[in-house]
Kinemage of the C-alpha trace (Angstrom):
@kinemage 1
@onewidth
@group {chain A} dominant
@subgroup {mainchain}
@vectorlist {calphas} color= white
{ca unk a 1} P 37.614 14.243 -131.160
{ca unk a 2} L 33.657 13.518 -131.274
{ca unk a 3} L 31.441 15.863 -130.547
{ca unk a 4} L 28.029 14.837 -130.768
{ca unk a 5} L 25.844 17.548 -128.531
{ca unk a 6} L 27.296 19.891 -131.000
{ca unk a 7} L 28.288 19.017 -134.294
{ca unk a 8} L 25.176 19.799 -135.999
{ca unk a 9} L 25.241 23.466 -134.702
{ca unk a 10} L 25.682 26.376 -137.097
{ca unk a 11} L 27.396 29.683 -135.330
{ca unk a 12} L 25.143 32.478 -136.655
{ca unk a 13} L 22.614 30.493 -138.586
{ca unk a 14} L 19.056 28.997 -137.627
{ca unk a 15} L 19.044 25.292 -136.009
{ca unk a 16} L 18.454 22.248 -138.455
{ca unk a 17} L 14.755 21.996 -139.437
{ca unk a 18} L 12.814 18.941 -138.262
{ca unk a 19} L 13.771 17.646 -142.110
{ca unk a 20} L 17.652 18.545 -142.364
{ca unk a 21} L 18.138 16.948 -138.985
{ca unk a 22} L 16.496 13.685 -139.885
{ca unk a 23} L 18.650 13.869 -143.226
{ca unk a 24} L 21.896 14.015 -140.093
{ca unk a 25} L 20.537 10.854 -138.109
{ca unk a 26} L 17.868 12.696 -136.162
{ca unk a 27} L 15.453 10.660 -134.541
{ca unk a 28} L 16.737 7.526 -135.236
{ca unk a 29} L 17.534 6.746 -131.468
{ca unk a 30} L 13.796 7.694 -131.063
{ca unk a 31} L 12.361 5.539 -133.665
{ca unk a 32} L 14.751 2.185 -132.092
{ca unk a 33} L 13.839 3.302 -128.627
{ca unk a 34} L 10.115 2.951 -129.413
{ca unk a 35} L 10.824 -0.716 -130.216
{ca unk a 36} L 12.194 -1.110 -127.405
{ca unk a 37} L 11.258 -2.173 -123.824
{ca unk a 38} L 11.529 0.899 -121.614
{ca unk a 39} L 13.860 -1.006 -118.997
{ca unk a 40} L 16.142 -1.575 -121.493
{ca unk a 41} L 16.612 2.077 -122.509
{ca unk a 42} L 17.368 2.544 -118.416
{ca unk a 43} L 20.012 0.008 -118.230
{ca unk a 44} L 22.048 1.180 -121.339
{ca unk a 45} L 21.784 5.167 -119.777
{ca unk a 46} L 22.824 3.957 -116.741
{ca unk a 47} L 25.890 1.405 -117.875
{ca unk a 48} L 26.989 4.917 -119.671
{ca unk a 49} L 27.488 6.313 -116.558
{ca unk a 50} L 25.577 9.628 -117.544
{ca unk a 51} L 25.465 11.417 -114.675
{ca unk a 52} L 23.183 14.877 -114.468
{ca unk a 53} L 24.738 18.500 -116.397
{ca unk a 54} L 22.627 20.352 -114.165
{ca unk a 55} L 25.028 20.593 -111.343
{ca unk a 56} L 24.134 18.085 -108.849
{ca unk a 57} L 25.833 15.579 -111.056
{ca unk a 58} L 23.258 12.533 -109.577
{ca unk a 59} L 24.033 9.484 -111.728
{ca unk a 60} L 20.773 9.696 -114.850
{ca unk a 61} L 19.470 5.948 -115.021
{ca unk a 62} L 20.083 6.000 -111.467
{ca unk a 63} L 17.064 8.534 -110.881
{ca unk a 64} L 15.001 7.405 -114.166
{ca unk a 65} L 15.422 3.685 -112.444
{ca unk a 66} L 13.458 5.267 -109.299
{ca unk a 67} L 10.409 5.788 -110.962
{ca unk a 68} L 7.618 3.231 -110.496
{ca unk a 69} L 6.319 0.899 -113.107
{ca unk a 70} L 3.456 -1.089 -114.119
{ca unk a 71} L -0.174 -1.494 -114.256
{ca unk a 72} L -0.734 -0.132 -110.889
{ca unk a 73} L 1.268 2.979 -110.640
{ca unk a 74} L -0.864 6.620 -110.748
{ca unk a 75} L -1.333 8.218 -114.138
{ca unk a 76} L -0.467 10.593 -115.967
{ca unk a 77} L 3.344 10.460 -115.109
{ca unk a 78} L 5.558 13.669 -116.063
{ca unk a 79} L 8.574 14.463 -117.447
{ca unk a 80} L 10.464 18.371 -116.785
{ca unk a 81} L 12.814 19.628 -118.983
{ca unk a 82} L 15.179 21.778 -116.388
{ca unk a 83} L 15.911 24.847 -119.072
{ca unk a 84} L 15.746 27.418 -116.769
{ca unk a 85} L 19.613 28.214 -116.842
{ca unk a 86} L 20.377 30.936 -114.062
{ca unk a 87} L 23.397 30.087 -112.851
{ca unk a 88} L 25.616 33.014 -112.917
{ca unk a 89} L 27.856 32.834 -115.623
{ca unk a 90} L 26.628 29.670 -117.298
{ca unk a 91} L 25.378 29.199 -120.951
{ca unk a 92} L 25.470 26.487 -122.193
{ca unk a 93} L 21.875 24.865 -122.450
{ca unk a 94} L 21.209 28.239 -124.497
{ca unk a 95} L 23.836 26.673 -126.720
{ca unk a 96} L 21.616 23.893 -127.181
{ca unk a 97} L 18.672 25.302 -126.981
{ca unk a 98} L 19.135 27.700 -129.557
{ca unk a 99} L 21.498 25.532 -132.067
{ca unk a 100} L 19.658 22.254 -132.483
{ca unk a 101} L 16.236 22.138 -130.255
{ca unk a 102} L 15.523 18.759 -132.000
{ca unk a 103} L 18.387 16.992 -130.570
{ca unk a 104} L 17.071 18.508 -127.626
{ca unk a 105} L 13.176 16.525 -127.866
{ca unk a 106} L 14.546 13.803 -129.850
{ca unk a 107} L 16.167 13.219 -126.205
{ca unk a 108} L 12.852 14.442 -124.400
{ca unk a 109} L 11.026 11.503 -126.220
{ca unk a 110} L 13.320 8.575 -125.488
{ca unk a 111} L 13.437 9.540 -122.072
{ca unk a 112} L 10.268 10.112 -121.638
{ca unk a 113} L 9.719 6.376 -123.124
{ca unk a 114} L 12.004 4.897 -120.498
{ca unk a 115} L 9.631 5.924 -117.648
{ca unk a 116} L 6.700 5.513 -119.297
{ca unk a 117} L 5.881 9.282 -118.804
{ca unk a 118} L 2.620 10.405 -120.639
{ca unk a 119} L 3.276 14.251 -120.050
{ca unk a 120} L 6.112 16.366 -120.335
{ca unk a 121} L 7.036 20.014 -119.532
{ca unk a 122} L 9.771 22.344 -121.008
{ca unk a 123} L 10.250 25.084 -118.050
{ca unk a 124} L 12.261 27.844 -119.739
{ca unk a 125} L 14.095 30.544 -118.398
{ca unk a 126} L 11.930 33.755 -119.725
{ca unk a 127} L 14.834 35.681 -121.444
{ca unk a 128} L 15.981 33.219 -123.566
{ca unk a 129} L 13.141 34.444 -126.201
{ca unk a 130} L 15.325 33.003 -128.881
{ca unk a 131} L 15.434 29.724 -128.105
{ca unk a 132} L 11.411 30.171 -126.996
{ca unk a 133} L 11.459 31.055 -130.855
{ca unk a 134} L 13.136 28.274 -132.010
{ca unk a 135} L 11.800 25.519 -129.840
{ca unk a 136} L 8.104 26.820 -130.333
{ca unk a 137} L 9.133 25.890 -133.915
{ca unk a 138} L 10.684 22.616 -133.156
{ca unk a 139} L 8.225 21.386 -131.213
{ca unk a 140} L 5.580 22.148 -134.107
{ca unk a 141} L 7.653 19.926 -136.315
{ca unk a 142} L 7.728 17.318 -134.180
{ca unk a 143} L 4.046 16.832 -134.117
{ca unk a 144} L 3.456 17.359 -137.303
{ca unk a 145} L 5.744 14.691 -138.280
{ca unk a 146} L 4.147 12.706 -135.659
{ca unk a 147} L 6.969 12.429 -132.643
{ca unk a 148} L 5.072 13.900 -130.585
{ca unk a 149} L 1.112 13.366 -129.566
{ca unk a 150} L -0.761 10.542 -129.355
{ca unk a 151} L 0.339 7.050 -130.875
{ca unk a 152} L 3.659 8.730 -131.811
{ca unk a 153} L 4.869 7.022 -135.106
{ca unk a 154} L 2.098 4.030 -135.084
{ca unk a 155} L 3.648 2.570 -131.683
{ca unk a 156} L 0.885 2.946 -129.062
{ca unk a 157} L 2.600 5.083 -126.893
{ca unk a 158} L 1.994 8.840 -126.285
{ca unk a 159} L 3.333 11.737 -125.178
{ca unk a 160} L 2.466 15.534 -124.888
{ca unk a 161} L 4.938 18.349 -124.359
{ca unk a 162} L 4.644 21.541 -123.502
{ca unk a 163} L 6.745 24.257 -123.574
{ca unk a 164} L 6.404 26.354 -120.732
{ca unk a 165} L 7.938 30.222 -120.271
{ca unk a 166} L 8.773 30.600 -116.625
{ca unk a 167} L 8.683 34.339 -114.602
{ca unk a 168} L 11.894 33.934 -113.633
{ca unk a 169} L 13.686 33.111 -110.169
{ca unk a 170} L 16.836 31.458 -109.731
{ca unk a 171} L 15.437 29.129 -107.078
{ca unk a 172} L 13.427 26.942 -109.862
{ca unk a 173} L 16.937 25.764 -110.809
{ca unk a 174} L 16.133 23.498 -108.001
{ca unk a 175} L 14.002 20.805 -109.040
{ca unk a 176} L 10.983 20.660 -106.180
{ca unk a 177} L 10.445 24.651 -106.116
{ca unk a 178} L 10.626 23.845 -110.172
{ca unk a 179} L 7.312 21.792 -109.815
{ca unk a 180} L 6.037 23.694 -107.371
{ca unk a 181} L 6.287 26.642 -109.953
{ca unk a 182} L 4.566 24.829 -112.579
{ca unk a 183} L 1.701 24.131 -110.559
{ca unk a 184} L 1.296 27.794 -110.447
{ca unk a 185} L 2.521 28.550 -106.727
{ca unk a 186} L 4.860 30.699 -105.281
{ca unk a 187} L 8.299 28.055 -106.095
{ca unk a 188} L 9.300 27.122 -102.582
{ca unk a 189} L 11.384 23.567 -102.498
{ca unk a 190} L 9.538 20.994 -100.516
{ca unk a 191} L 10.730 18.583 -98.075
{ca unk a 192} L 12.611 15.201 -99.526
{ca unk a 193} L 11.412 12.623 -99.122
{ca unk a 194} L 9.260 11.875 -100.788
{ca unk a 195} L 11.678 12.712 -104.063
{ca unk a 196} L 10.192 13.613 -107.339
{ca unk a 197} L 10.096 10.539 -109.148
{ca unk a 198} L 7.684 8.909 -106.975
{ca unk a 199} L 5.551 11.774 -105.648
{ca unk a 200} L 6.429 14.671 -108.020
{ca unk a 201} L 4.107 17.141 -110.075
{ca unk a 202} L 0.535 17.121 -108.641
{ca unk a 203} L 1.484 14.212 -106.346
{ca unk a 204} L 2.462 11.934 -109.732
{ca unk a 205} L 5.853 10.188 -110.346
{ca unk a 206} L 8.104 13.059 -112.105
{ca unk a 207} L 11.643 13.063 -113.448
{ca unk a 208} L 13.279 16.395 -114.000
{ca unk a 209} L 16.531 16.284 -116.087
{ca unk a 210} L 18.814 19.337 -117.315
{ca unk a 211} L 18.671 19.932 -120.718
{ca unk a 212} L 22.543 19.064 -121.875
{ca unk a 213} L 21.405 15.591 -119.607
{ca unk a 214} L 18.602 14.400 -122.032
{ca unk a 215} L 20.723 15.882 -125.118
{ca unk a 216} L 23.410 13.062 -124.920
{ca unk a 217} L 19.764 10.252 -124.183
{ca unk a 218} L 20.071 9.882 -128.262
{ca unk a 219} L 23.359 9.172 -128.779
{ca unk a 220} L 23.620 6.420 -125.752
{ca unk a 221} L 20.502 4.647 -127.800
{ca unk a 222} L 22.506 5.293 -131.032
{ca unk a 223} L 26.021 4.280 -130.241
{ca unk a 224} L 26.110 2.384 -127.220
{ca unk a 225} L 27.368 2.608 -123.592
{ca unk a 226} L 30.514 1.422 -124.290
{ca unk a 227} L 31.130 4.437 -126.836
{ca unk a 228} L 30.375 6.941 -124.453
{ca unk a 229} L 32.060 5.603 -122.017
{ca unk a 230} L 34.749 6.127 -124.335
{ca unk a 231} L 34.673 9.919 -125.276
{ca unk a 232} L 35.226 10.974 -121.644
{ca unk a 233} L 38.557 10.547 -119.651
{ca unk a 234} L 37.264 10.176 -116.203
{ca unk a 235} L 34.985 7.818 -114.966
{ca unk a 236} L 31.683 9.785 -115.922
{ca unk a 237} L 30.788 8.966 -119.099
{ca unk a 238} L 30.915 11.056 -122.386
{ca unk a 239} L 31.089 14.903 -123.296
{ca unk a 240} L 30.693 18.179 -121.542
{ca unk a 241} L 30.326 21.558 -122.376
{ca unk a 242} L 32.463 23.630 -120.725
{ca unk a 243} L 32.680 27.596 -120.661
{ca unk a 244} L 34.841 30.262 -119.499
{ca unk a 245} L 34.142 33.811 -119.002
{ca unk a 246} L 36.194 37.036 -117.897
{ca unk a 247} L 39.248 38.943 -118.743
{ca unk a 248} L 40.610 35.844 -120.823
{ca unk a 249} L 41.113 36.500 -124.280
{ca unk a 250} L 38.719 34.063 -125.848
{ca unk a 251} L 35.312 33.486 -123.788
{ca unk a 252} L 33.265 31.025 -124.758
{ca unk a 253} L 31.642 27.508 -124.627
{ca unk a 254} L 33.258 24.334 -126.008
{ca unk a 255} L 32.359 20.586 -126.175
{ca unk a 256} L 35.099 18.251 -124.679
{ca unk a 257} L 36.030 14.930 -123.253
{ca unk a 258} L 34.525 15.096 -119.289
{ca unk a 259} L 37.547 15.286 -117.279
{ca unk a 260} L 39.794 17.830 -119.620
{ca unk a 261} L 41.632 19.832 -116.960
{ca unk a 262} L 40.756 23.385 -116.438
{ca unk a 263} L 44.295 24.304 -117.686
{ca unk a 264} L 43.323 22.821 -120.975
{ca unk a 265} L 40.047 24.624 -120.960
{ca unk a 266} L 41.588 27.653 -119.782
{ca unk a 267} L 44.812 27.600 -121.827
{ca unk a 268} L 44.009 26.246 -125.095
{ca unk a 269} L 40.401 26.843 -125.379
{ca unk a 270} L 40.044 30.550 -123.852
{ca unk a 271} L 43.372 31.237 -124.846
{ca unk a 272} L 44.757 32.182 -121.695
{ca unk a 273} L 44.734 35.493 -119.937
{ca unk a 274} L 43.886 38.733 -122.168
{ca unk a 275} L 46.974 40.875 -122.401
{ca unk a 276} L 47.714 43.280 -119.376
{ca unk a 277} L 46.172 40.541 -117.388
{ca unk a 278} L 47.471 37.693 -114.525
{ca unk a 279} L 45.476 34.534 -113.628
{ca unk a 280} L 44.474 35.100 -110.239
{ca unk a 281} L 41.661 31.783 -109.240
{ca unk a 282} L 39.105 30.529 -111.242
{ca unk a 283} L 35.225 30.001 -110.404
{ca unk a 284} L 35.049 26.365 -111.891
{ca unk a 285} L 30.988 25.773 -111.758
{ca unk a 286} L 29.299 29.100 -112.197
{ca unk a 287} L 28.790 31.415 -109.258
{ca unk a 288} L 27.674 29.034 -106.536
{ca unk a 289} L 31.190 27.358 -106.324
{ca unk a 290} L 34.461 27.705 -104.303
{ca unk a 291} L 37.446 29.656 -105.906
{ca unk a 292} L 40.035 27.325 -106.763
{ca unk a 293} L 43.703 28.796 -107.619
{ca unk a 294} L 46.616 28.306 -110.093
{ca unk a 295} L 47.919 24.912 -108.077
{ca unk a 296} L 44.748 23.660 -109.394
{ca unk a 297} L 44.732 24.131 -112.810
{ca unk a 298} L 45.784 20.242 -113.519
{ca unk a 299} L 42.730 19.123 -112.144
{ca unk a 300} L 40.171 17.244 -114.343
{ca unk a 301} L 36.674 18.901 -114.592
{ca unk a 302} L 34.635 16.035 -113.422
{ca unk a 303} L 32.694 15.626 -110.761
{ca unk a 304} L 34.675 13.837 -108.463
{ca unk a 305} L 37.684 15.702 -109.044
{ca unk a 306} L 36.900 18.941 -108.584
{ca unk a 307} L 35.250 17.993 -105.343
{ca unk a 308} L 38.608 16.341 -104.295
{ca unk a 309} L 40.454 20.334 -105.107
{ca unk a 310} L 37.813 21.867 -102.514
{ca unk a 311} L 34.819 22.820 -104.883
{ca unk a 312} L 32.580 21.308 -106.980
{ca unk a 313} L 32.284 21.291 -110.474
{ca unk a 314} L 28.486 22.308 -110.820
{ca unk a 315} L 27.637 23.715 -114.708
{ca unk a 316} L 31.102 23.588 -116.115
{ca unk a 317} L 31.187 27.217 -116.692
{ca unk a 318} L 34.211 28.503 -115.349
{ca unk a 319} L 34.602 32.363 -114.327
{ca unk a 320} L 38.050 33.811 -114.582
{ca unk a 321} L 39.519 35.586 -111.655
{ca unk a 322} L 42.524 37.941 -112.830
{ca unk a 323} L 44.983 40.381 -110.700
{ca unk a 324} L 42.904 43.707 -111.422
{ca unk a 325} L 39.822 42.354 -110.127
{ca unk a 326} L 38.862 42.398 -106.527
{ca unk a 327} L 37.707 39.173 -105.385
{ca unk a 328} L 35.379 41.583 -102.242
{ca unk a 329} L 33.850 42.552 -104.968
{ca unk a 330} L 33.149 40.191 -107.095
{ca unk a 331} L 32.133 38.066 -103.633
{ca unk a 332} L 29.978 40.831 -102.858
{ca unk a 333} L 28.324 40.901 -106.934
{ca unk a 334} L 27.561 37.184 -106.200
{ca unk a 335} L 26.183 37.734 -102.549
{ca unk a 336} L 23.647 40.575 -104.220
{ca unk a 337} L 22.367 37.742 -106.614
{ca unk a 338} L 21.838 35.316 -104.470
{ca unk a 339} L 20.466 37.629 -101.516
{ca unk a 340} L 17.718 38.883 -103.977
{ca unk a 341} L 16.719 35.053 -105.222
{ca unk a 342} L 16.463 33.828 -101.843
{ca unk a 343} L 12.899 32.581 -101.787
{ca unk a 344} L 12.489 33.621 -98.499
{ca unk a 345} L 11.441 30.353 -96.959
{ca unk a 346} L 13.775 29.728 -94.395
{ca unk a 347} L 15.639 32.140 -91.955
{ca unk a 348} L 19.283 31.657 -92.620
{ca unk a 349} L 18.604 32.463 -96.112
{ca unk a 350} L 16.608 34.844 -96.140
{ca unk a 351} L 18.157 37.041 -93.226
{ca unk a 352} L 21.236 35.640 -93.879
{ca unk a 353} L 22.500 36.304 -97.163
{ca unk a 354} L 21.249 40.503 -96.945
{ca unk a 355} L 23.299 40.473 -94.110
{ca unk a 356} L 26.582 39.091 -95.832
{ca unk a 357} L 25.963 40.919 -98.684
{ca unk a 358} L 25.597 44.641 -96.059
{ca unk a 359} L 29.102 43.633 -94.444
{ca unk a 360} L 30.583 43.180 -97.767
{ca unk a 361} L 29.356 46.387 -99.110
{ca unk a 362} L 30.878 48.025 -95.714
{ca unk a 363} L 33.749 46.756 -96.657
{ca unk a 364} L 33.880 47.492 -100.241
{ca unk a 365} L 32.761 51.365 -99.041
{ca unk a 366} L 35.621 51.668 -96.776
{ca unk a 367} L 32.970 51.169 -93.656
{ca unk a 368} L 34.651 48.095 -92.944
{ca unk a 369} L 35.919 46.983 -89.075
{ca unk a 370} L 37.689 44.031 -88.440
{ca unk a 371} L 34.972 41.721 -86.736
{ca unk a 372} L 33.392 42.389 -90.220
{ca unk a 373} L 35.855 39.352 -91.202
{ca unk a 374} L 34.991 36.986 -88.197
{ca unk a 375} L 31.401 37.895 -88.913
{ca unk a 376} L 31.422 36.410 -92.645
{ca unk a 377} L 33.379 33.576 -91.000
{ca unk a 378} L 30.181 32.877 -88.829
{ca unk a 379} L 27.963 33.323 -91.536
{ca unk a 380} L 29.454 30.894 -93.320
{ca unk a 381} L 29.033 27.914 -90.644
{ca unk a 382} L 25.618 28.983 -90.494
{ca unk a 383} L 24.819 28.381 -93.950
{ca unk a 384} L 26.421 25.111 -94.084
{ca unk a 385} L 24.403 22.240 -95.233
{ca unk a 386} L 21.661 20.846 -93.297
{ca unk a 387} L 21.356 24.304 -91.557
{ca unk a 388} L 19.221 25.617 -94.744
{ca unk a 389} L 16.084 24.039 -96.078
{ca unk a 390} L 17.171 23.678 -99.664
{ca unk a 391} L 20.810 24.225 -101.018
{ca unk a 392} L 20.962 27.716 -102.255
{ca unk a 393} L 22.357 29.401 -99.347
{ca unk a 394} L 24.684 26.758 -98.569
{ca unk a 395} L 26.092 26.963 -102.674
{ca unk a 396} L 25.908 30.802 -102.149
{ca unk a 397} L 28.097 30.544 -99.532
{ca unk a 398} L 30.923 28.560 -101.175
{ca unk a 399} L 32.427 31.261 -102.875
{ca unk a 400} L 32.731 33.658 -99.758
{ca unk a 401} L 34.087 30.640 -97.743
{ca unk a 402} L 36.791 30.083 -100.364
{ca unk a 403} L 37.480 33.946 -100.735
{ca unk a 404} L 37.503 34.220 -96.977
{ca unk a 405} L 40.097 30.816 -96.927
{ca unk a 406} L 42.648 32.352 -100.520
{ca unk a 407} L 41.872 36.278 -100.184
{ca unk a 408} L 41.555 37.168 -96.633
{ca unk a 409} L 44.828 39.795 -96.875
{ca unk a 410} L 42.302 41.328 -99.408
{ca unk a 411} L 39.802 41.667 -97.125
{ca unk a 412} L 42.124 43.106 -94.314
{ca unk a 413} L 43.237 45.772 -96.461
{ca unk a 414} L 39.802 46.775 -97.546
{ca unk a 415} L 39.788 48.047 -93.470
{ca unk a 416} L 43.321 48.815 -92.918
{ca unk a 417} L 43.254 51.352 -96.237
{ca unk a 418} L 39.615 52.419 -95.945
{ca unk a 419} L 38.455 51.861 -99.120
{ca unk a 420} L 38.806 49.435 -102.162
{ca unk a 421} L 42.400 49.057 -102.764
{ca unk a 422} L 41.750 47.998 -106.485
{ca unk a 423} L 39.821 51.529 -107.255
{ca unk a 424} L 41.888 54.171 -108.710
């Protein structure tokens, strides 16, 4: 099995030097890209049918293809470098990040080729001050050696990055309150359209890709569509990296063909349930997704798939739901987060998600009644989509709607006992 996002990382050691990773094939994709002509480079990303690792999943040339070209289009044009990873229970951009941050702008640069952007921006999530470290590094290398800056390599074309620490808000995740960030303003998402890659950062055209996207850019250029094609099993193209987290007995983060089934992942790669511990439902996209339950373990993690089960498959990053867990709780953990990363710009999300989060806590407390239930039930056609300005209420929701639909005897007993039936 090929893995090429991470078979030049070293568990426990520093990330290949600018040197050692040219000595592995690094940069080659850049240096045939730069000979190439930029629509090109579109086609092939799109015929690989990369689609986004952010979450959203939106097909990769697709967007790049959206961006204007020629003479007459405004200047500078950006490129963003979505490495702000908050996604409860997802990690694996700090994977990359941390184990091979060359791969990483290798990717930045070919992309940034195909739209012709002149500017780029690496918005990173501010605890991550090791891979701050090592990128600060990486990027250093690269201009020295010339990949970056002006006339990179003798070719005529330039490009400046810059890495950029962000304060830290779970809302930049989404890519308008992103640039609204870097413009230095309080990161509220705008209105779409217009969409980013026409009027995007300071009113210029502006892609914004997640990092694991522009990490497989140099091995499209390298190896062809028709390769990556052929590491997945679904219809998306290529690798993913998938995690799981919670009481199984090996947690973790692991490259594999898009569209291995979440019993695979679960099974073989986290090696099941720790002992003492029952599989209960599974989390399959980090915290803003629907719970999903052991009649759904069979089902490929791709996009598509997972949507077909009743969630979505968002980061890949699975969290574990076992029998000694209570999923009020854990609902209620999730509700906090999302409650206090609100951005506060419209009301159903803002007044909303407190006042989830206060009934669950009733409940939780033993302060629960029973139109505490039908309550969540309304909050959660409230916060449906198109009733919320951007879509962090409506993903916050998903995993109350899905407790409310698999674990509602749970929540009835929370009332009927008067307290938390899993505390001892």
């Amino acid at each position: 099995m090929e893995t090429p996002l991470t078979e030049h990382i070293r568990p426990g050691k520093e990330p290949l030097d600018i040197d050692a990773y040219r000595r592995a094939g690094g940069y080659e994709a850049a240096e045939a890209a730069l000979g190439m002509a930029p629509s090109d480079i579109v086609d092939r990303v799109r015929n690989a049918h990369l689609r986004g690792r952010g979450g959203a999943g939106f097909p990769t040339g697709h967007k790049w293809g959206f961006v204007p070209m020629g003479e007459d289009v405004l200047h500078p044009k950006y490129l963003v470098v979505n490495a702000d990873e908050m996604e409860p229970a997802t990690f694996k951009d700090r994977l990359l990040l941390e184990g091979n941050p060359h791969q990483l702008i290798e990717g930045i640069v070919v992309s940034a080729y195909a739209v012709q952007a002149d500017i780029g921006y690496l918005f990173l999530r501010q605890s991550y001050r090791t891979a701050e470290k090592r990128l600060s590094r990486a990027v250093a290398e690269a201009y020295r050696e010339k990949w970056l800056g002006s006339n990179i390599r003798g070719t005529g074309f330039g490009f400046e990055l810059h890495l950029h620490v962000s304060a830290g808000r779970y809302i930049c995740g989404e890519e308008t309150a992103l640039l609204t960030a870097l413009e230095g303003r309080r990161p509220l998402p705008r209105a779409k359209p217009p969409f980013p890659p026409v009027v995007g950062l300071w009113g210029k055209p502006t892609v914004v890709n997640n990092v694991e996207t522009l990490c497989n850019v140099p091995h499209i250029l390298k190896k062809g569509a028709d390769w990556f094609r052929g590491l997945s099993k679904s219809v998306d193209g290529g690798t993913k990296i998938y995690g799981a987290s919670g009481r199984v007995r090996r947690p973790g983060a692991w490259e594999l063909p898009m569209g291995t089934s979440i019993r695979e992942i679960f099974e073989e790669h986290a090696c099941g349930m720790a002992e003492g511990y029952r599989f209960r439902a599974v989390i399959p996209g980090g915290g803003s997704t629907d719970f999903l339950l052991e009649e759904h373990l069979d089902t490929p993690m791709d996009f598509d798939s997972i949507q077909k089960a009743g969630s979505r498959m968002g980061t890949g990053c699975m969290v574990i739901l076992d029998d000694r867990t209570c999923p009020v709780g854990v609902v209620l953990n999730l509700m906090r987060f999302f409650a206090q990363e609100s951005c506060g710009w419209c009301t159903p999300c803002r007044e909303g998600l407190p006042w989830a989060a206060r009934l669950l806590e009733a409940l939780e407390s033993g302060r629960g009644k029973s139109e505490d239930i039908a309550q969540l039930h309304r909050h959660v056609e409230l916060l449906k989509p198109g009733n919320t300005f951007c879509a962090l209420a409506p993903g916050a929701a998903e995993p109350l709607k899905s407790a409310l639909k698999y674990f509602e005897e749970d929540f009835e007993r929370h009332i009927r006992e008067g307290r938390c039936p899993w505390r001892r």
